[in-house]
Steps between C-alpha positions, in 0.01 A plus 500: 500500500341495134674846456859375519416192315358690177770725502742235537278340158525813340830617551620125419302555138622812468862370531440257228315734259847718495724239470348305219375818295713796633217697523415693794206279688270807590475561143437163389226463814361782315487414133364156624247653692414726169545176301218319683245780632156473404301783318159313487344204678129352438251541811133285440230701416146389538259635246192315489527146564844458330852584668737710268895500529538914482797623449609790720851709561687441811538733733896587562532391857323125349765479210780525732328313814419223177840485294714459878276246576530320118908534537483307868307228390669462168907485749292237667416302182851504393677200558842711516771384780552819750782515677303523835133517592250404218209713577201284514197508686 
């Protein structure tokens, strides 16, 4: 099912990750996550007639949910040969 095949993608990347940096992959998962995670994002605000970008903190369970999701599609847009499945969708 989808299970298998994202581990399979992730265990694949992780394999790669150690054996170009020599790093262990959690950690690098982790500082990439850090790397990319949102503290604030604008949400409209109407005031009057006119719409105003606001900006407004993220709530922790967003900046995760946000920077997983910004590190998928960014694999995607890579145009990096991987020894397998490329994960597209």
């Amino acid at each position: 099912g989808k299970k298998s095949v994202a581990e399979k993608i992730v265990y694949n990347a992780f394999d790669r990750v150690e054996a170009k940096i020599k790093r262990a992959p959690v950690e690098v998962f982790h500082e990439a996550l850090d790397n990319v995670k949102p503290s604030v994002e604008v949400r409209s605000r109407r005031v009057g007639g006119a719409t105003y970008q606001v900006p407004v903190e993220v709530r922790p369970e967003r900046r995760e949910a946000l920077a997983i999701r910004w590190l998928i599609t960014a694999a995607r847009g890579r145009n990096e040969n991987t020894n397998g499945r490329t994960p597209r969708r």
